[in-house]
N, C-alpha and C positions, 0 to 999 in steps of 0.2 A: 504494500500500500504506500502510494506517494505520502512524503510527508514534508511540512514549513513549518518553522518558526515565527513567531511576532512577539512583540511585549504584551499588547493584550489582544483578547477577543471582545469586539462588543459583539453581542445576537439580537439580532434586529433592525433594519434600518427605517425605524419612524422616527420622531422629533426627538427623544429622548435619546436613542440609541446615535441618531446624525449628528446633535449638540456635543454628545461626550467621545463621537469622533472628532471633530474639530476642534474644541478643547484639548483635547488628550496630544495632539497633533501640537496645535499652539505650544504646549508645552514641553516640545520634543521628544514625548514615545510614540514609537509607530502600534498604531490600532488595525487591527482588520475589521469588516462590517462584514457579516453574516446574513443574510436575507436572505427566507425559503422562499419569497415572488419573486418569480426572474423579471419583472416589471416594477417601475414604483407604481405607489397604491395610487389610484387616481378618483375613488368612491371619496363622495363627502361626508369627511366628519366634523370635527372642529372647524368652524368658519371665523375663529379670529384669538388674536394674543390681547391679552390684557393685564395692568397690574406690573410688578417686578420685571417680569420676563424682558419688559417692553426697558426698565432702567436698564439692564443686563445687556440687552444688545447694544445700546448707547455706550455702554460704558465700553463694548468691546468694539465702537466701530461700524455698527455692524446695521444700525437702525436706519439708515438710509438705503440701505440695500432692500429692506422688506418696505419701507414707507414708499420704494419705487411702482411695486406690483400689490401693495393694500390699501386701506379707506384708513388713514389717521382719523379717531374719535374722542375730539379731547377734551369731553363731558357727557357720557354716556349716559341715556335710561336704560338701565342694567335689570334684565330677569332677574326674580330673586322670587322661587319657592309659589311661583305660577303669580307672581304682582310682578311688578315694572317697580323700581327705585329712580327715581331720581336724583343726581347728582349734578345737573346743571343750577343749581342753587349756592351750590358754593366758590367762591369767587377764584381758590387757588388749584380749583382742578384736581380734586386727592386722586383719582382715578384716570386713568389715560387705557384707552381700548383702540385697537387695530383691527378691522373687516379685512379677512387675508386667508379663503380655504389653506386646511390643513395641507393640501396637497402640495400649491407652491412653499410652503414651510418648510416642508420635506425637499422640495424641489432645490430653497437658496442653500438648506445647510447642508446637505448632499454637497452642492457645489464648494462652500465653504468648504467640509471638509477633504475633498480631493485637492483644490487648492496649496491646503495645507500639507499634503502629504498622505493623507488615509488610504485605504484601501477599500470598496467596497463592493462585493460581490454578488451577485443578484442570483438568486436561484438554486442558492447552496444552503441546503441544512442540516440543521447537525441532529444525526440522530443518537447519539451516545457522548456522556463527560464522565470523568474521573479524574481525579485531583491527587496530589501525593503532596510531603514538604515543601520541595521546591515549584513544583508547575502543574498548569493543569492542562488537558489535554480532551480535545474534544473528535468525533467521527463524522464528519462531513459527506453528505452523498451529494455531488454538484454535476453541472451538465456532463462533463467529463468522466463523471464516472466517481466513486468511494476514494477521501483523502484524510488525512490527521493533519491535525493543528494545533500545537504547542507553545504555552503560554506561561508569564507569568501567574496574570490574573484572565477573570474570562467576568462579565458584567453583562448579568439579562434584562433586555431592553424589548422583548418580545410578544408584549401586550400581555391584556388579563388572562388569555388561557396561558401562559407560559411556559413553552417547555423545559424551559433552564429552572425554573421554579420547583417544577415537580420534578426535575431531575434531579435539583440539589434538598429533596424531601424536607423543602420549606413549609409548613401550615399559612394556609391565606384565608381566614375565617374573616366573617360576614354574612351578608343578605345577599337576595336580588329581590327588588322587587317588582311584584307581576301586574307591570304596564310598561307600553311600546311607546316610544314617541313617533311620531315622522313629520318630518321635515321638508318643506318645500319651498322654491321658488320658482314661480311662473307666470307666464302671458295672465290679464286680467279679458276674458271674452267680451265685446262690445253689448252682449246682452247682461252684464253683471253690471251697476252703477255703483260707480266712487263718488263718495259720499265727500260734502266741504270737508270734514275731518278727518281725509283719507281712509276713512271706512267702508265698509261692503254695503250694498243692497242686496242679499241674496232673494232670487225669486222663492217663495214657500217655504222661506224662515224670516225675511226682514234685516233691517238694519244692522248692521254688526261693527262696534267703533274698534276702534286700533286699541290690542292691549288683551286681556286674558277674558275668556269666556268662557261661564260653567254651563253646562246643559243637565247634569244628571249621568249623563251617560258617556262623560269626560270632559276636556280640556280643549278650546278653538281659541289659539293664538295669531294675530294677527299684526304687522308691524304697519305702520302707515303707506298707504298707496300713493305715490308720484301719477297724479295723471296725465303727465307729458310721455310718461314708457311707459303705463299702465302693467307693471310687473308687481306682485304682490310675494310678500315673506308671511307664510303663516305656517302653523303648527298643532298637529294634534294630539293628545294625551289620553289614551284608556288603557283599559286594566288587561291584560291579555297573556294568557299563562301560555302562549307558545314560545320555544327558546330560538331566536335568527339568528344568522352568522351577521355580524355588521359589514362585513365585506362584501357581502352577497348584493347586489343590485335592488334598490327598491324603482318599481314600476311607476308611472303616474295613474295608471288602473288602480292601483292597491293603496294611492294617496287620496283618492278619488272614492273608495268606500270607504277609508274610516272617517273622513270627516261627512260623509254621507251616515253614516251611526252613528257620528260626535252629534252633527245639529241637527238632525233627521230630515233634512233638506237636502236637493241636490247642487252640490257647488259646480258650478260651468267651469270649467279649466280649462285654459290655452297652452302653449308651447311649454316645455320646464325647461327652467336653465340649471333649476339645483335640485336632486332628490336624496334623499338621505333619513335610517331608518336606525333606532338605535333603544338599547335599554340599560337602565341605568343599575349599578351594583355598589354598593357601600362594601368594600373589603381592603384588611393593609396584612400586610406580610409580617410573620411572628419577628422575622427577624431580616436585616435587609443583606448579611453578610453570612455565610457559611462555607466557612476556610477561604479558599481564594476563589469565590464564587461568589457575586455582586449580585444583585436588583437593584433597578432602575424604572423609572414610569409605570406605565399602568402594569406591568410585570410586580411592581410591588405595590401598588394601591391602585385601586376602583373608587371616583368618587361618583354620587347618585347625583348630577346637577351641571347643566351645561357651561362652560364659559373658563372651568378650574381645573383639569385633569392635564391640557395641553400644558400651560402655562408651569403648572407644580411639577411636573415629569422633567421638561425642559431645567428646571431648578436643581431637581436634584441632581441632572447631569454637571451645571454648572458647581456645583458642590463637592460631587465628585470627584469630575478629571484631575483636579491640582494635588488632593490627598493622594490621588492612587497614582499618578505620575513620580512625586516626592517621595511614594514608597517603591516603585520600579526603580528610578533613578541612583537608590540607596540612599538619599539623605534625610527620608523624613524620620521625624520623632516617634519615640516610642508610643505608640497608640494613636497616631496621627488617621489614620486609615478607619480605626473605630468608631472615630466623633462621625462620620458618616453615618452609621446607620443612627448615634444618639440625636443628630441634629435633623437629619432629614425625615425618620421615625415619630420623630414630635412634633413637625411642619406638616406631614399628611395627616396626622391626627387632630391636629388644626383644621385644618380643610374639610375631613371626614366632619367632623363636629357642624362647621357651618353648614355643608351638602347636604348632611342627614336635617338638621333643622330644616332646610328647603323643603326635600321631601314629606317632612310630616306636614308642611304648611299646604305642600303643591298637591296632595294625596286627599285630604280629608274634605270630606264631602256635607258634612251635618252643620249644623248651625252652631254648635261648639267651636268648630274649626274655621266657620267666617266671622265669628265673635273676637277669636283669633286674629284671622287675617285682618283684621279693622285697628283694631288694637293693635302689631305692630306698626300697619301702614300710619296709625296717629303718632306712635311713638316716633317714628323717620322725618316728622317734620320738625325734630330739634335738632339742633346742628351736630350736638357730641353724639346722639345716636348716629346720624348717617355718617360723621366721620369713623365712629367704631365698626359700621356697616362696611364700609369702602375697603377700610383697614383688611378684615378675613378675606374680603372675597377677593380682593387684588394681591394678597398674601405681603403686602405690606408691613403689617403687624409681626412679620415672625422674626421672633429677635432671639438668638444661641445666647446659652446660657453660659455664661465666663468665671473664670474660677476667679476666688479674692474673695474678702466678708464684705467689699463695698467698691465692686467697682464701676467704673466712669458712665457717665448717663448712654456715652456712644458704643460703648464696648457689649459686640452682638449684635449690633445694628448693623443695616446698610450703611455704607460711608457716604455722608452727603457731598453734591458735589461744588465743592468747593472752587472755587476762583482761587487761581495760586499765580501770586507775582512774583518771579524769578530773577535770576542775572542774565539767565539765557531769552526773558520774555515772559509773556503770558499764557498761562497753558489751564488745566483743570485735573482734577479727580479722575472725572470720566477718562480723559488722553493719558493719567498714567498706567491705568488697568489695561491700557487696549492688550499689553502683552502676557495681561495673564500671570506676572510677576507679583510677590509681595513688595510691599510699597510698607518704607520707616516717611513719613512725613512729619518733619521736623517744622515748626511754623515760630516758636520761639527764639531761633538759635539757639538751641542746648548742647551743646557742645560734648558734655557728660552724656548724652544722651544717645546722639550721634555715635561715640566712641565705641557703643555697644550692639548697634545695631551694623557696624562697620565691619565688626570681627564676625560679621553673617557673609558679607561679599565672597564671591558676588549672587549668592541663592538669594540676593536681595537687594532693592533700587532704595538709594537715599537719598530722598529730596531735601532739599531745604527751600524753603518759599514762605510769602507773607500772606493774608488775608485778611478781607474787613469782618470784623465783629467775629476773632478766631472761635471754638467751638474748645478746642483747646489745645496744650503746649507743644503734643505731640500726639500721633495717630501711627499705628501698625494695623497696615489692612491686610487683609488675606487677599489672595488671587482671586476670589468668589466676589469681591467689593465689599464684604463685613468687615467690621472692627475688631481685630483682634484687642487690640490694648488702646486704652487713651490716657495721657496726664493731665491733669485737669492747669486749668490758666493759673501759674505761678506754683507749679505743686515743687517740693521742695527734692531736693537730688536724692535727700535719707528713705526717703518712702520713692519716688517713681525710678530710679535706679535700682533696687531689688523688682520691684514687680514688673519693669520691663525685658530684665535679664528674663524671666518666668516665663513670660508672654512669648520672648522670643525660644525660648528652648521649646516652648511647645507648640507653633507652629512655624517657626523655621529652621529649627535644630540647632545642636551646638555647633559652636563657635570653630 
C-alpha cells in the first residue's frame, strides 16, 4: 500500500476543516484536507457569517476578500427563536452580519488555503485511524485506489455524523428534534401581491407581513419582498419525524407542500434561486481531544438554530491551528494543546445554551409559550438586554478564562483594535495578527517588560507603539487575537514582571 507523510490530517473540507487549513499553513505546518466529495458541496446551507468570525477575518486580512462576493449587514434584524431582534436601535453596531452562501465560504478558504500551501484532496476517504505515541495514521481509499497517511496529529472536521468521531469512540450526547425547516428563495408569480410592507397577499389564506407566522400547524417565515425583483426569502417550520440527509437536494415540489400544510393555502411559486432543507440537533462532544485525534465544527457540536454553527466551527479552527502548530513545531508549553478543548468546550456550551433557548421559544405552541415570547420581545426593548442578546448570539461575549486571583479587565478577551502610533508609522491591532504570530505590545515603554518578552524571539513580534486613551501598559495576545496577559496603566514592575514571565511560559514557552 502506497504510503505519505504530512504534519497533520484535517478530515473534511467544509469551513471548519478549510479555516484550520489555512491557518495551520499560515503558521508553517503542512496540513493535508481529506474530503470523501470528489466535488465541493454546492447545496445551500448556511447563507451568511456573523458576529467574531466576521473581526477574525479582519484581523487576518482576509474581510475584503468575502465582503467582495457577500451583502455587508451592518445592523441586522436577526432570527432569534422564531421572533426577529432588532438591532438597528443601537447606534455603535454590536452586531455586524454578512449574506455570503456557505458554499463561496468554502469556495475563498479552499482558495486561501492552497494559496498558503495546503493540500486538498477531493474524493478520498478515510476508512480506518489508529494512533500510537508518536503518530497517527489513517487508511484512505481515493480515486487511485487504497493509500496510508501518517501524521503527527489528525483533527475531525467532518460534520455531525463524523467518522473520525466515532472512530476515535468519542460520546456526542444530545437531542434532535423532530421538525424540518426548509428554506427558500424564489421568483414572486404576478398573481401573488406584494403588499406596501413587503408582505404577501396569498390567494385563500390573505395577507401575510414580513417576519414569523404561526398557523397551528407550524412556522411561515417571510423576509420582506423588493418589488423591483419581486424574489421572496421565506421559510417553513413543522414537526416531522422523518430523518434527510442535508446534502440531499430539496425540490421546489417538496417547498411547495409544506408550506401548503404550514398555511393550508396554496402559495404560487416562480423560479428558485435558493433551496435548502435542514434539521436542527442540540449535541457537543464529551470531549474534543482523544490522544492525537482533534474535533472541530459541527464534528464536535450541533447547535438547534440558524445563523451560529458556521460562524462557532470557523472559531474553533481559529483557536486551534496556533496551539496545535506550537505543539508540531516543538515549542509549545506544556498543556498548551489542552486549553483547546477547555476553551473551545465552554464556547459551544455557550452557544448550545443560547440555541436551545431558541428552540424552546421557536417550538412551543400554547399560550404559555407566546406569554413567553411577548415577555422576552418586551424585555429587548432595553438596551443592556439586547446588548447581552447580541453579545451570545455573535459569540462576542466569550471571554477564556486566565489564571491569576485578579487578572486585567482584557485578559480572555478579544484584543481591541487599537490604533498604534509607531517610528515606523501608523499601523493597528488588526495589521499585527494578519501573521498569525503572538504579539508582546508594549504601549508604555516598559522597558522591564520588553526585556522578557524579548528572551521569546523570535516565536514572538515586539511592538512598541503609543495610543489614545491606552486600555493598558502592556498587552500579550495570542495568535487567535485574545488577550493573553495585560498590565494595567502604571502597574508597578514587583507585580507585572512575575505574572508576565507566567503569561508568557504559558502560551509562548520558555525562554
Amino acid at each position: 500500500m502506497r504510503e505519505m507523510k504530512t504534519d497533520v490530517i484535517v478530515v473534511g473540507a467544509g469551513p471548519a476543516g478549510l479555516m484550520l487549513a489555512g491557518e495551520l499553513s499560515l503558521a508553517g505546518v503542512r496540513p493535508v484536507v481529506l474530503e470523501r466529495r470528489a466535488e465541493p458541496g454546492t447545496a445551500h446551507k448556511a447563507s451568511g457569517l456573523g458576529g467574531r468570525i466576521l473581526d477574525v477575518l479582519r484581523y487576518r486580512g482576509l474581510l475584503d476578500r468575502f465582503a467582495a462576493v457577500g451583502s455587508p449587514i451592518p445592523a441586522p434584524i436577526f432570527p432569534f427563536g422564531g421572533m426577529q431582534v432588532d438591532f438597528t436601535s443601537l447606534a455603535d453596531g454590536p452586531m455586524d452580519a454578512m449574506g455570503i452562501p456557505q458554499a463561496r465560504v468554502e469556495e475563498l478558504l479552499a482558495e486561501r488555503a492552497v494559496e498558503l500551501g495546503a493540500e486538498i484532496r477531493r474524493g478520498h476517504e478515510v476508512v480506518a485511524v489508529s494512533q500510537d505515541d508518536s503518530a497517527v495514521t489513517v487508511d484512505v481509499e481515493g480515486p487511485d485506489g487504497p493509500y496510508r497517511v501518517s501524521a503527527q496529529y489528525l483533527v475531525g472536521c467532518d460534520g455531525g455524523r463524523s467518522r473520525i468521531r466515532e472512530l476515535a469512540a468519542i460520546p456526542f450526547p444530545g437531542n434532535t428534534f423532530p421538525e424540518v425547516n426548509r428554506l427558500g428563495v424564489v421568483a414572486v408569480p404576478d398573481s401573488v401581491t406584494v403588499l406596501d410592507d413587503g408582505g404577501l397577499d396569498v390567494p385563500g389564506h390573505g395577507p401575510i407581513s414580513p417576519g414569523f407566522t404561526r398557523t397551528g400547524r407550524g412556522v411561515f417565515a417571510i423576509g420582506p419582498v423588493d418589488p423591483a425583483v419581486r424574489t421572496m426569502f421565506f421559510q417553513t417550520t413543522e414537526d416531522d419525524l422523518t430523518e434527510y440527509d442535508n446534502d440531499d437536494p430539496m425540490t421546489l415540489a417538496e417547498l411547495g407542500d409544506s408550506a401548503r400544510r404550514v398555511l393550508g393555502a396554496e402559495l404560487p411559486l416562480g423560479e428558485p434561486i435558493r433551496l435548502s432543507r435542514y434539521q436542527f440537533q442540540a449535541r457537543r462532544a464529551d470531549r474534543y481531544r482523544a490522544g492525537r485525534i482533534l474535533l472541530a465544527g459541527d464534528a464536535a457540536h450541533l447547535l438547534p438554530a440558524t445563523g451560529t454553527a458556521l460562524n462557532v466551527g470557523m472559531l474553533d479552527s481559529v483557536n486551534l491551528a496556533w496551539k496545535l502548530a506550537a505543539t508540531v513545531q516543538g515549542w509549545a508549553p506544556t498543556g498548551l494543546l489542552d486549553t483547546y478543548h477547555d476553551e473551545r468546550h465552554a464556547a459551544a456550551g455557550r452557544a448550545l445554551q443560547q440555541t436551545r433557548a431558541q428552540a424552546a421559544l421557536r417550538r412551543g405552541q400554547d399560550e404559555a409559550t407566546d406569554a413567553l415570547r411577548a415577555v422576552f420581545q418586551e424585555l429587548l426593548a432595553d438596551e443592556p438586554a439586547l446588548r447581552r442578546l447580541a453579545g451570545m448570539i455573535s459569540a462576542g461575549d466569550v471571554r477564556y478564562p486566565m489564571p491569576g486571583a485578579d487578572p486585567h479587565p482584557l485578559a480572555g478577551a478579544f484584543a481591541p483594535d487599537l490604533t498604534l502610533f509607531t517610528e515606523a508609522g501608523t499601523t493597528s491591532v488588526a495589521e499585527l495578527l494578519r501573521t498569525a504570530r503572538p504579539v508582546f505590545l508594549d504601549l508604555a515603554d516598559r522597558a522591564d517588560l520588553r526585556e522578557l518578552a524579548r528572551a521569546r524571539e523570535p516565536r514572538i513580534e515586539i511592538v512598541t507603539a503609543k495610543t489614545e486613551d491606552r486600555p493598558a501598559d502592556a498587552l500579550l495576545i495570542r495568535p487567535d487575537a485574545f488577550v493573553g496577559w495585560a498590565a494595567a496603566v502604571d502597574e508597578a514592575a514587583d507585580t507585572a514582571t512575575p505574572a508576565l514571565r507566567d503569561a508568557l511560559d504559558r502560551w509562548v514557552g520558555q525562554p
